[in-house]
N, C-alpha and C positions, 0 to 999 in steps of 0.2 A: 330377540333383542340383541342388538348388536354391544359388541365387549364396552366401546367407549363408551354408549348411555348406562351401558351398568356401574362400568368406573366413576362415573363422575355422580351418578345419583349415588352409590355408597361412600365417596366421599364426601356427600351431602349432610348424606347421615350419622357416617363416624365423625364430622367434624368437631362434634363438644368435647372429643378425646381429647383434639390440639387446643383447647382453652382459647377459641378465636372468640373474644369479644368484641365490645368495645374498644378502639385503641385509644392509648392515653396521649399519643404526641399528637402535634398540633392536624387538624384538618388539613391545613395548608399544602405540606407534604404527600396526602394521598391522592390516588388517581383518581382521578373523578369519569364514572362511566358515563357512556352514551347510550342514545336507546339504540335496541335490536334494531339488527338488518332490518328484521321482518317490518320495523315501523315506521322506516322514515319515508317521506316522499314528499317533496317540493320543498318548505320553505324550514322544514324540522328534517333534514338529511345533516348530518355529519359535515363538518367543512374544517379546514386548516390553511392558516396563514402561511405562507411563503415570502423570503426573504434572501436576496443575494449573498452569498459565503463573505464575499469583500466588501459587504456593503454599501456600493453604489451600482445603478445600472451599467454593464458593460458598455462599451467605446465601441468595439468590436467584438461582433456575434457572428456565430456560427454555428449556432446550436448549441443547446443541451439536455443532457438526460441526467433525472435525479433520481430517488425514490423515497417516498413517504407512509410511515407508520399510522395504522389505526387501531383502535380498541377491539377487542373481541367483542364479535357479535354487531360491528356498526357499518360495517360494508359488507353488501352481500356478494356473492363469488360472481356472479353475472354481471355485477354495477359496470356503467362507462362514469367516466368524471370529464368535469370542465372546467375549464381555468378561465378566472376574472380577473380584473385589474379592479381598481376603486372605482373606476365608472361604469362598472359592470359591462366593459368591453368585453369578449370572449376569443380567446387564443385555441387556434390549430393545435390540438392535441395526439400523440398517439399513445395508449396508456396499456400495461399487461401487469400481469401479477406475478410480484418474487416470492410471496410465503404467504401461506393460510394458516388460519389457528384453527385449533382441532374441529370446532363446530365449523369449518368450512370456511369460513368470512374469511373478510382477506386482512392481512396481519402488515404486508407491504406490498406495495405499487409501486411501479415504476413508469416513469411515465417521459416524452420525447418531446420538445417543441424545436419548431426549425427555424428559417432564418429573421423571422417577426419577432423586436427585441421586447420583451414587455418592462412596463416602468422600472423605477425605483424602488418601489414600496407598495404597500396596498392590494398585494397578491391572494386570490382565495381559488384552494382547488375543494370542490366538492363531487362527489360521488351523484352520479344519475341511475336514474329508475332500473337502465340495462344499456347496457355498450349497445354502439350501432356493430351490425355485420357491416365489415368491410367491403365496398364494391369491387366487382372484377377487373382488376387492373387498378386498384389503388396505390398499391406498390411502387415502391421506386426502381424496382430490380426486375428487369428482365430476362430472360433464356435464348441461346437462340443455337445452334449448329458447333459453334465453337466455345461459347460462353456466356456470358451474362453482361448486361449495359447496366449502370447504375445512372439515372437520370434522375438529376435534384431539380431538377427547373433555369441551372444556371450552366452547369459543368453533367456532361455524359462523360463516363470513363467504363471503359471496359474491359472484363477481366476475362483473362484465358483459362482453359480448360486444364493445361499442361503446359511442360515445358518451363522457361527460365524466365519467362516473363510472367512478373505479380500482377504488372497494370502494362497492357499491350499499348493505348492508347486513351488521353483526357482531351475530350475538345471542349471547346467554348465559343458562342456564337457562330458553330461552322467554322470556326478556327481551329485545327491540330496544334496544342497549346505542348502537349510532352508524350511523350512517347519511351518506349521500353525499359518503362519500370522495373528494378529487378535487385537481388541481393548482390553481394558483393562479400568474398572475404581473401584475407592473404593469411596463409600458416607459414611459419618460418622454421628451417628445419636447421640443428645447431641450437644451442643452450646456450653458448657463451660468448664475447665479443671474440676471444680469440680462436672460437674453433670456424670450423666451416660453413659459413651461413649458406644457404638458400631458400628461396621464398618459392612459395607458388600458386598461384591465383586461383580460386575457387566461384562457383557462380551458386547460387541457390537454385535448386530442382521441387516443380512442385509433385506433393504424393496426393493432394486432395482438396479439395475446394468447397465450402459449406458456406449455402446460405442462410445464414442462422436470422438473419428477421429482413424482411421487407415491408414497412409499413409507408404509408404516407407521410408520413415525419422524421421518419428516421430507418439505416438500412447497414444491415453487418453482414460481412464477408468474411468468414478465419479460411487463409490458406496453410495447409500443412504442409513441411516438405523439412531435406536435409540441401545442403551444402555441398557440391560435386566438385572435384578437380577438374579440372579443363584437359590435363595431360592426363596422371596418372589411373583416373577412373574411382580413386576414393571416394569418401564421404565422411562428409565431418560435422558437426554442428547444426545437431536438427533446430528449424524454427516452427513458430505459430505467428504466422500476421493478422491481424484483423483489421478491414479498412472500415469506416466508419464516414458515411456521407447524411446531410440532413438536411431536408427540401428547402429549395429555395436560399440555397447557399453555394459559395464557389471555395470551399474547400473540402479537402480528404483527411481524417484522421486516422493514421497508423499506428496501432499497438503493434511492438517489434520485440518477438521473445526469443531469445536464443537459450539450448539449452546446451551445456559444455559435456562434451563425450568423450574428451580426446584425454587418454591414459597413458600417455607416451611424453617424456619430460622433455626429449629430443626436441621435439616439437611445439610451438608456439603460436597463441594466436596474434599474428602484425597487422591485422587491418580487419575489418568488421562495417559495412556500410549499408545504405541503401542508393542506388543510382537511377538517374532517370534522365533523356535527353529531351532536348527543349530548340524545336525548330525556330531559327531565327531569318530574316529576311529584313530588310532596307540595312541604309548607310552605316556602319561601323559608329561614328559619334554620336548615331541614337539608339546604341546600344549599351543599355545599363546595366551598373552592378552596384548592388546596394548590400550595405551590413550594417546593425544594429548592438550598439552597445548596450552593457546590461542598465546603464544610466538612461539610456534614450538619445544617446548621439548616432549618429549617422557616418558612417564611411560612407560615399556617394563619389562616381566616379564614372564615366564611359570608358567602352574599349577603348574607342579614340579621342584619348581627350582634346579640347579645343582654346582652356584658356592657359595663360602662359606662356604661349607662343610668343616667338620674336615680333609677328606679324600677329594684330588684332584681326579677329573676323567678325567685330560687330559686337555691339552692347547685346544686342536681341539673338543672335547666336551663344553667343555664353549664357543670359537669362533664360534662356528653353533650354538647355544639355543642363544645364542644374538643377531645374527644377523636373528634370525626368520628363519633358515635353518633346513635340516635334522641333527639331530647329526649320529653318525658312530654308528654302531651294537651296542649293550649293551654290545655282547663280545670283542667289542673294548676297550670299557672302562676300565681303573682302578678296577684291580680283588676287591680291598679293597672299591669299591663304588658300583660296578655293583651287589655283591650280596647282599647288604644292601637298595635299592632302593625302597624297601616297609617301610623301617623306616624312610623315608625322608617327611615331609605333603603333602598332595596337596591340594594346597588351589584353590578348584571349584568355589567359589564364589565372584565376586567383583561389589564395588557399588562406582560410583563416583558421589558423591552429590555438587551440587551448590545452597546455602539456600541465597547467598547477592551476590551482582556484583563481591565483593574483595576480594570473598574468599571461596575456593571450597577445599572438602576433600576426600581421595579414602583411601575406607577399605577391607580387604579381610578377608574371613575367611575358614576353612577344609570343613563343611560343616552344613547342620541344625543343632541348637540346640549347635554350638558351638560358643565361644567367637569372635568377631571382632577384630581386630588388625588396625590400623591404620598406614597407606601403607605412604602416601605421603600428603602433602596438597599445595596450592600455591592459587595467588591472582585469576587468569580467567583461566577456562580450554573452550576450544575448542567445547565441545560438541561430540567430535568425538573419537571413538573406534573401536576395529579390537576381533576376535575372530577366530582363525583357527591353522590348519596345514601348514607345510610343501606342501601340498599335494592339500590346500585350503583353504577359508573362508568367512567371511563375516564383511567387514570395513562397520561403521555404523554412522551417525551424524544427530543434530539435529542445525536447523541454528540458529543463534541470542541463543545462550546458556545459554552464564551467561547475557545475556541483557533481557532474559525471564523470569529471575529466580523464585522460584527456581523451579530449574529440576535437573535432575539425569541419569545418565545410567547405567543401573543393567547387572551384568552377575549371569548367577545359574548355577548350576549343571555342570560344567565345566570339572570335574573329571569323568563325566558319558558318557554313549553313545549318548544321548543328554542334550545338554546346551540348556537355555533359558537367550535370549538375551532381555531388556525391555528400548525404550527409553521413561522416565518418562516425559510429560510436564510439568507436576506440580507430584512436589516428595513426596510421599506417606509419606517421615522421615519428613516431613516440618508442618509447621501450616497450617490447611485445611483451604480452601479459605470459607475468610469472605465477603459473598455479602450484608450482611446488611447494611443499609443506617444508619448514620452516629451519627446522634441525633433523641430524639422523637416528635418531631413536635414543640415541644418550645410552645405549646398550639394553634399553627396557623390552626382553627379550622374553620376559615372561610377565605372569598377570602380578605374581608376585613384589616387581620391580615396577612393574608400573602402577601400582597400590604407594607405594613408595615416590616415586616420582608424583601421584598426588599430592601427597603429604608434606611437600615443598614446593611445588609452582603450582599448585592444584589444576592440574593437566591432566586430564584422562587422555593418555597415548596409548594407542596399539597400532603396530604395525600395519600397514594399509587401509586404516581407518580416516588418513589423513588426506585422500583422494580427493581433489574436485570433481570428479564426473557424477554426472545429475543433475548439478545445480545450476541455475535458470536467470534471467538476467531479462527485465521488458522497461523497457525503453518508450518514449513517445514520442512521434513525431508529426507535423503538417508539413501540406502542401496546400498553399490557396494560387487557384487559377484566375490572375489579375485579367481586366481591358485594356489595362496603361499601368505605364508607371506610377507606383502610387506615391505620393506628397509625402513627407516625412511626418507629420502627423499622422497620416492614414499608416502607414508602415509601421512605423513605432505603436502604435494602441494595438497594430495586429501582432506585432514581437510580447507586449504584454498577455496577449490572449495564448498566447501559444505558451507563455510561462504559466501564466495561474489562471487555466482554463474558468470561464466563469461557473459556477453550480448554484442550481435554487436548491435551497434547508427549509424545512418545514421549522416553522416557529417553535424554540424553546418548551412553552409550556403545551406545545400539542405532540411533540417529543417525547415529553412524558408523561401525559395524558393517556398516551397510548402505550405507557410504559414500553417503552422502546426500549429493549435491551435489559428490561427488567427493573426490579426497582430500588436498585442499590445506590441511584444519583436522583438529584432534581436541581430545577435550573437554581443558579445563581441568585438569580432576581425574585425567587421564592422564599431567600432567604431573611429571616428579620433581623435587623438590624440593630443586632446587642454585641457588646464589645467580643463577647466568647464568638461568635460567627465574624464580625470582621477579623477578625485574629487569623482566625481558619481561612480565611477568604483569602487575604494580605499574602499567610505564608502559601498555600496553594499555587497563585499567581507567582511566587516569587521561584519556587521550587522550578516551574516550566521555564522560569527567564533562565536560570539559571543553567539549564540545558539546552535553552537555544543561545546562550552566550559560549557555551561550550564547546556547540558544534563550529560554531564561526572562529574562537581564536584557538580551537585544535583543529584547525581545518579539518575535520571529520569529513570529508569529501573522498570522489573518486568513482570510477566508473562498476568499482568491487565492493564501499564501503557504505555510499551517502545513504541515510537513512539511518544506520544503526550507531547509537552509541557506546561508550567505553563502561566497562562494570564497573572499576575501583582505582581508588583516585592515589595515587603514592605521595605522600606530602612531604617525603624528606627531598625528591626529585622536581616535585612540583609537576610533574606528569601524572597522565593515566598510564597504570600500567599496559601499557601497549605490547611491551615483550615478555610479561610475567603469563605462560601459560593460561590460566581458565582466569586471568583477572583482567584482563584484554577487550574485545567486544563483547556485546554484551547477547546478542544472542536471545533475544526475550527472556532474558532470567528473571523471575519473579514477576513477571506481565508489565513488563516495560512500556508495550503495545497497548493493554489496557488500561494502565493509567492513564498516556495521552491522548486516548479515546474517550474515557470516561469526564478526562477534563475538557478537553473539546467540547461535551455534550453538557455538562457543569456549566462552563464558562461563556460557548457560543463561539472562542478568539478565534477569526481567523486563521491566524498562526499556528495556533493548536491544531486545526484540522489538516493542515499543511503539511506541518511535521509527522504527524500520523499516518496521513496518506503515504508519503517518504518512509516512515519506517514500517509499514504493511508490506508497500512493496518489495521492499528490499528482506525482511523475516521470511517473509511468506516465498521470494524465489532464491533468496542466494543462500539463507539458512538450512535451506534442505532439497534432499535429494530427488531428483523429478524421474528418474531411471538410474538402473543397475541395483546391486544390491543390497542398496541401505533405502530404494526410494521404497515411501513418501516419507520418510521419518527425519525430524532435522536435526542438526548439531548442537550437540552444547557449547555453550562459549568457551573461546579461545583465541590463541591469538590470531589463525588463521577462521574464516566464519567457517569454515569446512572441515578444519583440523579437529573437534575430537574424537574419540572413540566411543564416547555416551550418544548415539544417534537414538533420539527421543520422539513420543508423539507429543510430549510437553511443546515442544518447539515448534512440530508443525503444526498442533491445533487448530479447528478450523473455529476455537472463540477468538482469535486476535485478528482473524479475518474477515468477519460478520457484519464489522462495522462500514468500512471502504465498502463491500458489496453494497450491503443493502442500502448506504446511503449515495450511492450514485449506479448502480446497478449494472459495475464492470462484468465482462463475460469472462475476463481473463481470473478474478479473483474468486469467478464461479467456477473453473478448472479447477482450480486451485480445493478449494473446498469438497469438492468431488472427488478428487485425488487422494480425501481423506477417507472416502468411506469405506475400503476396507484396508485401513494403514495397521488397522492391529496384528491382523496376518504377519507380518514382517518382522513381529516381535518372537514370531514360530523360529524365524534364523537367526535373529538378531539379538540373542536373549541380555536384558539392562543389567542382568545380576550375577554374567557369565564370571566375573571378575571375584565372586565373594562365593561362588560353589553353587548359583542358581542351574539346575539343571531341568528339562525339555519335561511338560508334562506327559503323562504315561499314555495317553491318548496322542496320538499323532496329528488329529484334528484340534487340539486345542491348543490355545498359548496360556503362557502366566500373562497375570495381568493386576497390578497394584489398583485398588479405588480412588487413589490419590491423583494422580498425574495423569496416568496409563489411562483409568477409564474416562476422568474429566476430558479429556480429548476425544474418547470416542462418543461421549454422551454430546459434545457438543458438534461431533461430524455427525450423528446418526439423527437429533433433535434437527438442526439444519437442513440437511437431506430430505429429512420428510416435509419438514416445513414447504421447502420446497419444491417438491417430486410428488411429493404426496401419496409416496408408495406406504400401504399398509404392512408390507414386510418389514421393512424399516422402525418403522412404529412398534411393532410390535417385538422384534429385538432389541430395540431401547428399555417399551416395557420390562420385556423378560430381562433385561440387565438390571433395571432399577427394582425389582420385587425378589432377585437374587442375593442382592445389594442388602435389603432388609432384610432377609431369611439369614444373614449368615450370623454365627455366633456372637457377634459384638456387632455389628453394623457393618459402619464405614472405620470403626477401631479395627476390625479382623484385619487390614491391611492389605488383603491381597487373594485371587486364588485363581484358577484356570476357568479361562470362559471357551465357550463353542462360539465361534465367531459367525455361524451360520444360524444360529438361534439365539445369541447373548446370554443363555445359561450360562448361571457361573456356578462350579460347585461347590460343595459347602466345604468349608475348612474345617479344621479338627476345633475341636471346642475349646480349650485352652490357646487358640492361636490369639495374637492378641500383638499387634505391629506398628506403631505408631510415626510416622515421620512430617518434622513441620513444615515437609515441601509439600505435601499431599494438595491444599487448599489454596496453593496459593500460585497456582500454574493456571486459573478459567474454571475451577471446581466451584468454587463459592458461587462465582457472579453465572455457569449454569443451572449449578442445582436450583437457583433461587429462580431463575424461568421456568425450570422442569418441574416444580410441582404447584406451578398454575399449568400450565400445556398438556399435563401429563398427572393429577391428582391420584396420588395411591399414598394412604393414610400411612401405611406402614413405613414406606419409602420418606414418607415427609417427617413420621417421628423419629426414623435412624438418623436423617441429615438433622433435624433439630438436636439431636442428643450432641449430633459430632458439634456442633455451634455453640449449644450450651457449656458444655461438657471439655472443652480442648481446652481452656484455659482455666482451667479449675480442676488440679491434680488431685486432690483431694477426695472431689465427688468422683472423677472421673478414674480411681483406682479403688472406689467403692463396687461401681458400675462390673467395671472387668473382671475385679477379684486378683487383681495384682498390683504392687505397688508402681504406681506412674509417677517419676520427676517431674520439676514444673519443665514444660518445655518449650522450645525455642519460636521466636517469630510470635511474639505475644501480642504485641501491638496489631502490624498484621490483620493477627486473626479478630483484632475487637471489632472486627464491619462482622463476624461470625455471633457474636456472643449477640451487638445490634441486631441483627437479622434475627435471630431467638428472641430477644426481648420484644421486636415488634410482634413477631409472628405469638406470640404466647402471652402478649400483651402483661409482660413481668416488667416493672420499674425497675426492680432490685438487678435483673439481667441491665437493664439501660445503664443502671449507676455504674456498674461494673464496669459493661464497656468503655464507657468514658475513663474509667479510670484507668483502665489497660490500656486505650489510647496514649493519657498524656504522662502514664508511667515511661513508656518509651521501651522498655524490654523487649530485644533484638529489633530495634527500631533506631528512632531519631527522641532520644529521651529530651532534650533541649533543643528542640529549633528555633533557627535566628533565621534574620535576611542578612548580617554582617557578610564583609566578603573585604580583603585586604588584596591593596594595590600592588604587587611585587613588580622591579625593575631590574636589566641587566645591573650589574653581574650577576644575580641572586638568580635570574631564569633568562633564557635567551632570548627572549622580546616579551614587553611589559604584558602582562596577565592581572585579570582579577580573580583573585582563587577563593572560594567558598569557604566558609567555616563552617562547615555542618557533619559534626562528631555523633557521627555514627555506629553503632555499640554491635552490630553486626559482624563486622571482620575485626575488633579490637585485637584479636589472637595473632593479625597478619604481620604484627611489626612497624605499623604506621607508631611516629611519634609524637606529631603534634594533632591540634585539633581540627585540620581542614581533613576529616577523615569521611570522604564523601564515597557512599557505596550508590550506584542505584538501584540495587534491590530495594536498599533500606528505603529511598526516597519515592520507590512506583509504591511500593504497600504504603509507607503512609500517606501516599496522595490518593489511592485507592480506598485507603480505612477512612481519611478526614472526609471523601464526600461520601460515604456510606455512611458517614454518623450522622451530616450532615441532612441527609434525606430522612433517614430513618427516627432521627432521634433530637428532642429538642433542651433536652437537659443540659444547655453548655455549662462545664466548670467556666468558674468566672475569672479562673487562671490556669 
């Protein structure tokens, strides 16, 4: 008999230990099962509604890939699925699986449609009897002596083996549409404007090329490689690209990761691109350049422009160059224009720079070595531009544009047989990126002094701690391969697609149905409608406005910053402490990440998923280290995302990352996660308590390891991974951690002790150990133990984490338990989704009442929350602001003096406790 069906039938049978009855909160709230794999077929199979992110059907399509969650036990590991509309049409599907639940079924599916846009609404994917086997040659992706063809049905583009080129050549209809795709970087050498600058151009070199899927619907490419000098022979700046093509479509999507290696302060990065050239042929005035504001206006322009001239060439001449058409024969034209059309400029080159969020400018000029002229300027451009004929071309964007800034998109040689086309990450005309850390150590020269140096800017310094190298940066960008010029309608809905790529979501209540990420939320629309829940409802919503009002008028932008926001708010300055040490960025302190996740999957906004996606990306690459010797562990906040000395697996967890993958089934955020599974090793050099006299356990093979932070990070890399992977080793060193976990003297109270990272034994602590801290829970602990003991049922394991649930906010019981006296302790509020979680799970009211009250007590929370927010204008702040009032009892100790005392610790835990109470518990106080 194998270990799992023993597990789970003795937790069958111990289960009247846990007092699982009846539960008392409403029906409404729990998941409601489906039947077994083993019973569905035809018209009693499992199905789930589908629904566009933006809620209306895309303009423009190009594909997408999503993934959607099922119940244990309701898809079996072999099913294919198909997609319907409401007239029971059926859409081309390619479909694979990202997780299994322990019985084998599948947990999530990911699934590909190509360029067939389906409706509005009215979407059903269901699961079939058994996936078809793929025919030979179904594939988009071909092999051949030098490389591989990716053939969508519209656009073949083909990638080489080696060498400096990513994409050798994209054709379209037997048309050679772009050619020598390839990276591009400038490092500048010199720190300062007045020392000795020089620059020097680098090319990207490939190390490796992987075809990670070729289906019929959908086809990925990651090439790996670094960054070569062209002169010197260095290397600098490893990347990861993956092109991304999907049938029956005419564009290419590139995920573009750079990872920063360069430890030399001499030196800077001044340019950062991707380049590709775009063969052109006919007349100079049918050759166009188009750019896209973030409003939806059009820069529209030929090399050689035609109206304006002294001399008219014709109503019908001007009506075709504007609307991007053919004009009529030259000899059609105006005798008095047509033969003077070598005296007219062509201006080949144009460059649209974005240096600040509000404010971007386009210049053009004849050609080298002649003067700039400045074209146009406005507050946000789009990121997205067009280069072709009549005849063809190539519309190109970079997402998040001016929110990355600054960036650029170059054209050259326009007026030639070929152009070269450059989207700039980081804009070569800009300030080269400063990664130096911040100040020079303030003398904190020992651990001593910088224990002290906490104690006033709350800054963990140590000397070259404050390194960027490792940390990671991915980018998105298109390339669509036009026939013609396209209309500004068509252009424009393609510049929005390239901004807010379209995604199908599985419907809300099938979301958590499948309890999707566990069962600490449930939808919105679940919720009944009594004053105690819209209250919660009201302030939830208002909490999220309030951070995305935030990021917009503290421009939280930039190509190092977008995505993450500020810890703690200074109200006497009316700033976020931006230059206050650890009060700075935020760094996922206190699961910044998972609240706007959790509210996303609460609420369904949009916007929510948005800003999530944005702050995933940006935690999960710039917060931590991808190489050398602090990787995979990421930083604690501060004022640099790289500057402190605390390198944690709190930070890079792979629970704040779970949700972007599985819910769109990135490969890039699946490195990511992967990179976590053995981060704990790192803790063997990197020791978190080196500062307080934590020394190396006696064993060389082991590391310490807190149950708080430290393991919630590996239980959520290691549950992950297997989910995934499906390796039994995995499994079963999570087991041995979580049955270690309960064997120790106090549970998850012991606090701490040395695991084998090859086994997940932990050993047992001395009996008296007994360690309490209120960061432990609130780092992905809570929200994975509460999936790990359905996935993973071990009785003993489930009554240690109940005890810690019940038990953490109740000093009293809780220094019975230990046999030492325990203060009440911090992060009360918080922890009441903990005491929740006890009370469903043990079905106690008296735990329900409790937590509620610990809720809207507010201790180390948000004791009073409002929606109030006060209008200030100069002089009182440097341009008008609405600044929050929400007196947060968290950092009361920091020196803040009035009431807009906004932490977001304080505001992720209680947007994370309100919808845990919310799911779990229906008892609202009625104030």
């Amino acid at each position: 008999m194998d270990k799992m069906t023993y597990s789970r039938r003795r937790f069958l049978r111990d289960s009247t230990l846990l007092a699982l009855s009846a539960p008392f909160w409403s029906s409404a709230h729990a998941a409601t099962p489906l039947a077994p794999a083993s019973a569905y077929a035809g018209e009693s199979a499992p199905q789930v509604g589908l629904h566009w992110l933006d809620g209306q059907r895309p303009l423009a399509f190009t594909g997408v890939t999503w993934g959607v969650p099922w119940p244990q036990g309701a898809v079996r590991n072999d099913s294919g699925f198909q997609l319907h509309d409401a007239q029971q049409r059926a859409y081309d599907l390619q479909s694979w699986p990202l997780a299994r639940w322990p019985d084998g079924s599948i947990k999530w599916s990911a699934h590909a449609l190509g360029g067939e846009i389906p409706p509005e609404d009215g979407l059903t994917l269901r699961p079939t009897a058994k996936a078809e086997e793929p025919s030979s040659g179904s594939g988009m992706v071909s092999e051949h002596d030098h490389g591989w063809t990716v053939d969508t049905g519209r656009i073949r583009c083909v990638i080489p083996r080696s060498g400096s080129r990513l994409i050798e050549e994209i054709w379209r209809d037997n048309r050679l549409a772009l050619t020598n795709g390839r990276l591009v970087l400038r490092m500048q050498r010199g720190a300062e404007v007045d020392s000795t600058l020089t620059q020097d151009a680098y090319q990207g070199v490939i190390d490796t090329v992987t075809v990670e899927q070729s289906g019929p619907q959908r086809a990925v490419i990651a090439i790996r490689g670094t960054h070569h000098a062209q002169q010197q022979g260095v290397a600098h700046i490893p990347f990861i690209i993956r092109l991304y093509s999907y049938a029956n479509t005419d564009s290419l999507r590139v995920i573009h990761t750079l990872i920063y290696d360069n430890d030399d302060d001499l030196i800077s990065l001044k340019g950062l691109g991707l380049a590709f050239d775009v063969p052109l042929q006919g007349e100079l005035h049918d050759r166009h350049v188009r750019f896209v504001s973030d409003q939806g206006g059009l820069f529209r322009e030929a090399v050689r422009g035609l109206s304006g001239l002294r001399r008219d060439p014709g109503t019908a001449v001007i009506a075709a160059q504007l609307a991007g058409q053919a004009t009529p024969p030259i000899a059609d034209f105006s005798p008095e224009v047509g033969k003077r059309l070598d005296y007219i400029p062509a201006f080949g080159s144009y460059r649209l720079t974005q240096h600040h969020p509000d404010g971007f400018q386009i210049h053009k000029r004849t050609a080298t070595g002649q003067g700039w002229l400045l074209s146009a300027t406005g507050d946000r451009a789009a990121g997205v531009g067009y280069l072709g004929t009549p005849t063809g071309g190539v519309a190109f964007g970079l997402r998040n544009f001016w929110q990355s800034y600054p960036a650029s998109l170059e054209i050259d040689n326009a007026h030639t047989d070929v152009a070269t086309v450059t989207l700039w990450l980081w804009s070569p005309w800009a300030e080269p990126m400063d990664m130096r850390f911040y100040h020079d150590g303030l003398g904190q020269d020992t651990h001593e002094k910088q224990r002290e140096g906490l104690a006033i800017t709350y800054e963990d310094y140590e000397p070259g701690f404050g390194s960027a190298v490792g940390v990671a940066r991915t980018s998105e960008l298109f390339i669509d391969v036009l026939p013609a010029t396209p209309d500004a309608e068509n252009l424009v809905n393609r510049a929005r697609r390239m901004q807010q790529p379209p995604l199908l979501v599985a419907d809300a209540q099938d979301l958590h149905r499948a309890q999707a990420f566990g069962p600490l939320w449930a939808p919105a629309s679940s919720s009944a409608t009594t004053p105690g829940r819209i209250r919660l409802e009201k302030q939830l919503d208002a909490y999220f406005d309030i951070y995305q009002q935030e990021v917009e008028q503290r421009k939280w932008y930039g190509f190092w910053d977008f995505g993450d926001v500020m810890h703690t708010y200074d109200s006497d300055r009316h700033v976020w402490r931006y230059d206050v040490g650890g009060y700075a960025w935020d760094n996922s302190e206190l699961s910044t990440d998972l609240w706007l996740w959790y509210y996303f999957l609460h609420s369904g906004r949009a916007e929510a998923f948005r800003m999530a996606e944005a702050m995933t990306r940006h935690t999960g690459e710039v917060d931590v280290h991808h190489l050398g010797q602090f990787s995979p562990l990421g930083s604690r906040h501060n004022v640099r995302h790289w500057g402190d000395s605390a390198k944690q697996l709190r930070i890079s967890t792979v629970a704040n990352r779970r949700f972007l993958y599985y819910l769109t089934a990135d490969e890039r955020i699946g490195d990511l996660m992967d990179e976590q599974i053995e981060a704990l090793r790192t803790l063997g050099t990197v020791l978190p308590g080196r500062k307080i006299g934590q020394t190396s356990p006696a064993d060389p093979h082991h590391v310490s390891l807190s149950f708080g932070t430290d393991w919630g990070a590996v239980a959520a890399a290691w549950l992950t991974a297997w989910e995934r992977h499906g390796d039994p080793a995995i499994r079963e060193r999570l087991l041995t951690s979580m049955q270690t976990i309960a064997a120790q003297p106090h549970g998850f109270f012991t606090g701490g002790s040395a695991i084998d990272p090859d086994t997940g034994r932990i050993e047992l602590a001395p009996p008296d150990q007994v360690e309490i801290s209120h960061l432990s829970a609130v780092f992905g602990l809570t929200e994975i133990c509460s999936e790990l003991i359905e996935a993973l049922p071990d009785p003993a394991f489930t009554r240690a984490w109940l005890d810690y649930c019940r038990l953490y906010n109740d000093p009293a019981a809780l220094s019975a338990v230990v046999g030492k006296t325990v203060k009440k302790l911090n992060l009360a509020q918080g922890h009441a989704r903990l005491t929740a979680f006890a009370a469903r799970r043990l079905n106690d009211r008296t735990l329900a009442q409790r937590a509620w009250a610990e809720f809207t007590a507010g201790s180390g929370g948000i004791a009073h929350p409002t929606l109030e927010q006060r209008r200030l204008t100069p002089p009182t702040v440097l341009y008008p602001i609405n600044e929050a009032l929400i007196d947060s009892t968290i950092d009361k100790h920091s020196g803040s003096t009035t009431a807009a005392n906004l932490a977001t610790n304080a505001v992720a835990q209680w947007g994370l406790t309100a919808i845990a109470l919310l799911a779990l518990l229906d008892d609202i106080p009625s104030s």
